[in-house]
N, CA, C and O of each residue as an XYZ file, in Angstrom:
344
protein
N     116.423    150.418     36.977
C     115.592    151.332     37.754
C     114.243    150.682     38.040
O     113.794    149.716     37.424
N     113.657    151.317     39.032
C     112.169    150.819     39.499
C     111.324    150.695     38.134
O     110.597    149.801     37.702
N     111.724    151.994     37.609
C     110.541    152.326     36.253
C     110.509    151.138     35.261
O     109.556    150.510     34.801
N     111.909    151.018     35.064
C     112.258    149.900     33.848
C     111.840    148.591     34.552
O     111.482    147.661     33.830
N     111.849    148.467     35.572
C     111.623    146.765     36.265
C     109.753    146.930     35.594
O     109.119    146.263     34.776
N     109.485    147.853     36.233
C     107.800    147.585     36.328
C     107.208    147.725     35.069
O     105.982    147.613     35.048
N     108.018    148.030     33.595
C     107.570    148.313     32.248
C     107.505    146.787     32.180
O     106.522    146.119     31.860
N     108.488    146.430     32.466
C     108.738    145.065     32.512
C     107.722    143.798     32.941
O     107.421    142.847     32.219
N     107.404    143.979     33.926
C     106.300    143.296     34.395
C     104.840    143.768     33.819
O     103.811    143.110     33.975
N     104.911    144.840     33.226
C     103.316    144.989     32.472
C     103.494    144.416     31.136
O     102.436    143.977     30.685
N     104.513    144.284     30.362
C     105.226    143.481     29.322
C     105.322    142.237     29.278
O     104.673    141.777     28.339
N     105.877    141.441     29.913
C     106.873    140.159     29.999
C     105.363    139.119     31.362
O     105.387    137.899     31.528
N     104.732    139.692     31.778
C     104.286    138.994     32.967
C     104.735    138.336     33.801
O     103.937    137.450     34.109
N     105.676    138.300     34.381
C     107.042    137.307     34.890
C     106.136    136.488     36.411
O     105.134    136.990     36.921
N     106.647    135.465     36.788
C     105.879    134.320     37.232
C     106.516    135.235     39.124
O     106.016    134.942     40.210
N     107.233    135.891     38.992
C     107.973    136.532     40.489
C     108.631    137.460     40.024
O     109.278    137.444     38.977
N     108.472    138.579     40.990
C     109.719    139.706     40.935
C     110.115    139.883     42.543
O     109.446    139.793     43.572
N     111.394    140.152     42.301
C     112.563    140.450     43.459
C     112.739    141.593     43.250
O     113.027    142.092     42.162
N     112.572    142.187     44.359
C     112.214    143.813     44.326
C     113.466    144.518     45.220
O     113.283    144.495     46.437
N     114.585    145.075     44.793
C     115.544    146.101     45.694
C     114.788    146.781     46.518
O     113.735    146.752     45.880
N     114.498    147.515     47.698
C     113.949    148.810     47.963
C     114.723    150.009     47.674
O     114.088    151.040     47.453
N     116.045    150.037     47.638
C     116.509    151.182     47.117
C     117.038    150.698     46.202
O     117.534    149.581     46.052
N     116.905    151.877     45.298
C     116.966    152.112     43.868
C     117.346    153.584     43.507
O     117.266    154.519     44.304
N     117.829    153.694     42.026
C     117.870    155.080     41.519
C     116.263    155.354     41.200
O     115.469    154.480     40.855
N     115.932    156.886     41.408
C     114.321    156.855     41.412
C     113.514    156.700     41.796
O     113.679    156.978     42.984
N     112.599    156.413     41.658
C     111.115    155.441     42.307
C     111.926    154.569     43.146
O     112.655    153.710     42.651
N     111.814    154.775     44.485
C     111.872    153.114     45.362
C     111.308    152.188     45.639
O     110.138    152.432     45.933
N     111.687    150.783     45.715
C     111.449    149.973     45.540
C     109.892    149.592     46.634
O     109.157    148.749     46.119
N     109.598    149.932     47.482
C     108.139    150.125     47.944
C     107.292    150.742     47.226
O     106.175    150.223     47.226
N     107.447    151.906     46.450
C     106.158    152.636     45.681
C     106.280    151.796     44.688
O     105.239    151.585     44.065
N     107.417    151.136     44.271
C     107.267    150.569     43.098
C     106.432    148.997     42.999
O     105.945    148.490     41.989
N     106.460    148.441     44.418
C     105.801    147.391     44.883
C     103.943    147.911     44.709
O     102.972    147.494     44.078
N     104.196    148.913     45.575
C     102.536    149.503     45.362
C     101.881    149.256     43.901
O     100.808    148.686     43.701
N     102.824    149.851     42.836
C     102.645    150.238     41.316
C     102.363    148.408     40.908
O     101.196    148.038     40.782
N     103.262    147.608     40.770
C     103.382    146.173     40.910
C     101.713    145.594     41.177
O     101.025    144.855     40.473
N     101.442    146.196     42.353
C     100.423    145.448     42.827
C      98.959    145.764     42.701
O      97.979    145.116     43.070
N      99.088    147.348     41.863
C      98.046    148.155     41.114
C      97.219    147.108     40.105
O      96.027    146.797     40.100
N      98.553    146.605     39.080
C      98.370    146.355     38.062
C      98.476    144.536     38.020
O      98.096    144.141     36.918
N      98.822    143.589     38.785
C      98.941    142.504     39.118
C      98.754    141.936     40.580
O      99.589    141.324     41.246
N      97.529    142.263     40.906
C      97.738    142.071     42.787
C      97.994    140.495     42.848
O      97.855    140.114     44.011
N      98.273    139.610     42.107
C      98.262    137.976     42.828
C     100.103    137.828     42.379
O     100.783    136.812     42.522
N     100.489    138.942     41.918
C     102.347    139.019     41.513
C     102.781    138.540     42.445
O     102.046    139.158     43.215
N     103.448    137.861     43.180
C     104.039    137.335     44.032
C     105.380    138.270     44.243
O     106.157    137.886     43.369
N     106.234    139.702     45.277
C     107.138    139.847     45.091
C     107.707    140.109     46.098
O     107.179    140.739     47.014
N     109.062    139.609     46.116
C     109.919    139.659     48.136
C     110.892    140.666     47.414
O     111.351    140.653     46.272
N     111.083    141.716     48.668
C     111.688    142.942     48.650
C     113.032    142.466     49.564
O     112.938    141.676     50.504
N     114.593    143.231     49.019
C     115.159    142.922     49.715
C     116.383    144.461     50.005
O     116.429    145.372     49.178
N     116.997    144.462     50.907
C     117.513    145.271     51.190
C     118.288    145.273     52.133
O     118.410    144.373     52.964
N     119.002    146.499     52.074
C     120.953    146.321     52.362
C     121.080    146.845     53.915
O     122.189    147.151     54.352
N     119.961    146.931     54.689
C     119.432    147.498     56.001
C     118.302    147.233     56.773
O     117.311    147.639     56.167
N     118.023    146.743     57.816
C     116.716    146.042     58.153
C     116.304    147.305     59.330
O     116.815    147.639     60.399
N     114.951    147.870     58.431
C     114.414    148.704     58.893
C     112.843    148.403     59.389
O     111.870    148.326     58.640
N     112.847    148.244     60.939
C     111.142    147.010     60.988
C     110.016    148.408     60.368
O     109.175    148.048     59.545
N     110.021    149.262     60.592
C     109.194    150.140     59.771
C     109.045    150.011     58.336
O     107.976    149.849     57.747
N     110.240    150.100     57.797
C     110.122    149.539     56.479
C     109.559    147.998     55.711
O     108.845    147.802     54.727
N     110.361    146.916     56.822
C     109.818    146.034     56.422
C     108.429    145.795     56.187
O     108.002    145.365     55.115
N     107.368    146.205     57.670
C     105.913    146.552     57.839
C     105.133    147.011     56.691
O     103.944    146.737     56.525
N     105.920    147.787     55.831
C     105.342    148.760     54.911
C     105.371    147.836     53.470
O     104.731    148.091     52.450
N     106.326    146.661     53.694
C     106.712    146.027     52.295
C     105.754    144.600     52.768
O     105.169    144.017     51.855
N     105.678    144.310     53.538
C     104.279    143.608     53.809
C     102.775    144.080     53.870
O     101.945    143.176     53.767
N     102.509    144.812     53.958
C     101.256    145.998     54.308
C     101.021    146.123     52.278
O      99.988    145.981     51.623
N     102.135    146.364     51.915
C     102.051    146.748     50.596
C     101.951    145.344     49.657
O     101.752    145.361     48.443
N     102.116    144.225     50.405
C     102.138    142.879     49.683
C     102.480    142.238     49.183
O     101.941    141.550     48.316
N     104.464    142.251     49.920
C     105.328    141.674     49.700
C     105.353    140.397     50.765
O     105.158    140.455     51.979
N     105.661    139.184     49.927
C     106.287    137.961     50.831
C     106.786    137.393     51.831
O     106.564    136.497     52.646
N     108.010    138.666     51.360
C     109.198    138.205     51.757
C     110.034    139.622     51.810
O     109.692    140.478     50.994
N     111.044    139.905     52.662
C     111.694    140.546     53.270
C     112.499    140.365     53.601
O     112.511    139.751     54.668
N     114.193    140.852     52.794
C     115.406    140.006     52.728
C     116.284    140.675     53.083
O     116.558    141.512     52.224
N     117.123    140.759     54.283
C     118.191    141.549     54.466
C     119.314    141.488     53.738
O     119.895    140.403     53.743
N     119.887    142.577     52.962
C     121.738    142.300     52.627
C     122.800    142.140     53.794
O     122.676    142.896     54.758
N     123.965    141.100     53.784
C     124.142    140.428     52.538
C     123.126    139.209     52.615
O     122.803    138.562     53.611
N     122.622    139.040     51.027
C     121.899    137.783     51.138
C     122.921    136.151     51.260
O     124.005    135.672     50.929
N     121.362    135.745     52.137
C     121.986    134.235     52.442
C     121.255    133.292     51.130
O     120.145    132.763     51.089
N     122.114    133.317     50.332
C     121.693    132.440     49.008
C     120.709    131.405     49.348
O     119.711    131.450     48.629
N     120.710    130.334     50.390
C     120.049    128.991     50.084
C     118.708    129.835     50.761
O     117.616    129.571     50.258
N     118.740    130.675     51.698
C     117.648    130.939     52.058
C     116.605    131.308     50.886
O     115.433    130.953     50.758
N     117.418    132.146     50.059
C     116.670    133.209     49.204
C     116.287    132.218     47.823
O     115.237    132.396     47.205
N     117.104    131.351     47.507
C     116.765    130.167     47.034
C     114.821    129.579     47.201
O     113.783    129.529     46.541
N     115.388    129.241     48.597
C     114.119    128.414     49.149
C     113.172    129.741     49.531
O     114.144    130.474     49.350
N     112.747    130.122     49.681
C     112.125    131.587     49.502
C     111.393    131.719     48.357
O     110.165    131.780     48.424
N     111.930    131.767     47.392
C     111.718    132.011     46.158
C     110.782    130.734     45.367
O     109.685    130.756     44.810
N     111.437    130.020     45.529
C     110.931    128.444     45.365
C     109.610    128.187     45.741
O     108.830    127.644     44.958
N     109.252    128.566     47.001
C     108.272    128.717     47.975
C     106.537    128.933     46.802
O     105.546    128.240     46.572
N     107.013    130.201     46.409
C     106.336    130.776     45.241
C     106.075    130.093     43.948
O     105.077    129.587     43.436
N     107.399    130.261     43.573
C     107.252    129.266     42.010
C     107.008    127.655     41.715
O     107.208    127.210     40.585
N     106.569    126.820     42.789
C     106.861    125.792     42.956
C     105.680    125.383     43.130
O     105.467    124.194     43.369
C-alpha cells in the first residue's frame, strides 16, 4: 500500500522510489505529495497502467521524474532509473 511504501521511506531512506499511481488506499500521487513533504530532493518516477496527460502533469507538478506507462518497457525503465542513481 501507499501507507506502507511511505513508512518506509521515513525509515529505510532509500536512494529512489518507484511509485504505482494506483494503489489500494492512498494513491500513488498524494502519496508522492506525502514523499516530497518529508524528503523533497527523493528522486521518484510514477508509473501506471493508463496514460492520463492530466495525470501525468500532476505527477510532475508534484515532483516526479519520470512517468511510466504499463506495460513497462524494461531497458527503458532500467535507464530511467539509472539516470538518478548513477
Amino acid at each position: 500500500t501507499g501507507e506502507a511504501g511511505l513508512e518506509l521511506v521515513k525509515t529505510h531512506k532509500p536512494d529512489l522510489v518507484l511509485l504505482d499511481v494506483m494503489m489500494p488506499g492512498v494513491n500513488g500521487l498524494e502519496i508522492l505529495r506525502q514523499i516530497k513533504a518529508i524528503a523533497p530532493e527523493m528522486p521518484v518516477a510514477m508509473v501506471t497502467a493508463s496514460w492520463n496527460p492530466e495525470e501525468g502533469r500532476r505527477a510532475f507538478e508534484g515532483g516526479a521524474y519520470e512517468y511510466i506507462t504499463k506495460p513497462v518497457d524494461f531497458e527503458y525503465l532500467k535507464t530511467a532509473l539509472l539516470v538518478k542513481l548513477l
